[in-house]
C-alpha positions in Angstrom: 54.9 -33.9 -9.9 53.5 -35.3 -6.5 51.3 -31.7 -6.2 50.2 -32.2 -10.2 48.8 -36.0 -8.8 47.0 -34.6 -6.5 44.8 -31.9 -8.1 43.7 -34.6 -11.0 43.0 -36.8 -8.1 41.0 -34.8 -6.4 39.3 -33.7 -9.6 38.5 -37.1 -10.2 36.9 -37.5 -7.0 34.5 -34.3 -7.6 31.0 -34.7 -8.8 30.2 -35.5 -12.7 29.0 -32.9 -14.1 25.3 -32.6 -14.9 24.1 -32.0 -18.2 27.1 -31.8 -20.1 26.5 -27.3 -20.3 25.9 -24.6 -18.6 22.1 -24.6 -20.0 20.4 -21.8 -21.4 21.2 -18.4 -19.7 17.7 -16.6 -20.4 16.1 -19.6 -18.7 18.1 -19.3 -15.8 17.7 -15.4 -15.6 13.8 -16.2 -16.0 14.0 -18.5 -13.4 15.8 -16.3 -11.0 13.7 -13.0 -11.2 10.3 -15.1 -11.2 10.3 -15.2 -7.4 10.9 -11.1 -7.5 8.5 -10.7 -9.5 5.9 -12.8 -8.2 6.2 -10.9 -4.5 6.1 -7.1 -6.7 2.6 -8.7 -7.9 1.5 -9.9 -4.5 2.8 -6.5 -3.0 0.6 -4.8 -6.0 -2.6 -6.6 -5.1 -2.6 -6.9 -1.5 -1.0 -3.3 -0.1 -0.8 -0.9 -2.9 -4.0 -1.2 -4.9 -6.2 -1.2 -1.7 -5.0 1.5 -0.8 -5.0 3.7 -3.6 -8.7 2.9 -3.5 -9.2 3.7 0.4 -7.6 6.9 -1.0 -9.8 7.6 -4.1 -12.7 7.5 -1.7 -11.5 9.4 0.6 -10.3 12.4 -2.0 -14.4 11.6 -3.4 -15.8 12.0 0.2 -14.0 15.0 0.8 -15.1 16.5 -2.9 -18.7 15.6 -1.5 -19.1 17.5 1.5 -22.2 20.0 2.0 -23.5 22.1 4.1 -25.6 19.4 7.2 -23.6 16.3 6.5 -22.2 14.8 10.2 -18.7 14.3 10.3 -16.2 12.6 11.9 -13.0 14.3 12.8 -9.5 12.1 12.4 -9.5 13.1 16.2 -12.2 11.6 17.0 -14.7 14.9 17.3 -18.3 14.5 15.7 -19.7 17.3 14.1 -22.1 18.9 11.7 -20.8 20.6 8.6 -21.5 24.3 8.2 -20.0 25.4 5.8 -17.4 24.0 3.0 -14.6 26.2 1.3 -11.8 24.8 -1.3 -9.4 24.2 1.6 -10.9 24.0 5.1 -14.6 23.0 6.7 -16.4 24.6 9.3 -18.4 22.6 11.7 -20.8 23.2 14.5 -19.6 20.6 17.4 -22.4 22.1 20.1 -24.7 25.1 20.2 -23.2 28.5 19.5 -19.8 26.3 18.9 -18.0 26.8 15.4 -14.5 25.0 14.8 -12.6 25.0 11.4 -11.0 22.6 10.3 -8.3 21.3 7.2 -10.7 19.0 4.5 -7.7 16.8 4.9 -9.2 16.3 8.7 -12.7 14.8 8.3 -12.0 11.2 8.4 -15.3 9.8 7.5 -19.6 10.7 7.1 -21.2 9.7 10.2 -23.6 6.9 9.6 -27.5 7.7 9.2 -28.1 5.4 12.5 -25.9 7.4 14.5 -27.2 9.5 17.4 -26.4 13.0 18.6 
């Protein structure tokens, strides 16, 4: 009897509950995925879509390439394309000097104001 006395009494000491319910569970399953899904749409616009473009450009530059364009290498080597097949690209890098390459290699087109 003495334990009995003192569970109600410390029941009675608790809080009161709030509300008088448990509330609405779809609210509180709204509520507790809106964070998750707010960071998957920040991830989306800030890291994934960029980059998907960076690529898209890329893929376009590489589609693009002809025979005179100046190129830069992903190491760092500038060239001159000379010729373009489905797969690789061969570029003159000094006189009498012919190096193929993977497409997948030419980082970027040289700018228009850059010297020999």
């Amino acid at each position: 009897m003495y334990l009995l006395n003192l569970i109600t009494d410390a029941f009675a000491m608790g809080p009161a509950p709030q509300g008088g319910g448990q509330g609405d569970p779809i609210m509180s399953l709204v509520a507790s995925l809106l964070p998750l899904v707010l960071i998957i749409v920040v991830f989306y616009f800030l890291l994934i879509r960029p980059q998907q473009k960076r690529a898209k450009e890329h893929r376009q530059m590489l589609e693009n390439l002809k025979r005179g364009d100046k190129v830069i290498t992903v190491g760092g080597l500038y060239g001159v394309v000379d010729s373009v097949n489905p797969n690789t690209v061969i570029l003159k890098v000094a006189e009498n000097v012919k190096l193929k390459f993977s497409k997948q290699s030419i980082a970027a087109l040289r700018p228009a104001t850059d010297e020999d």
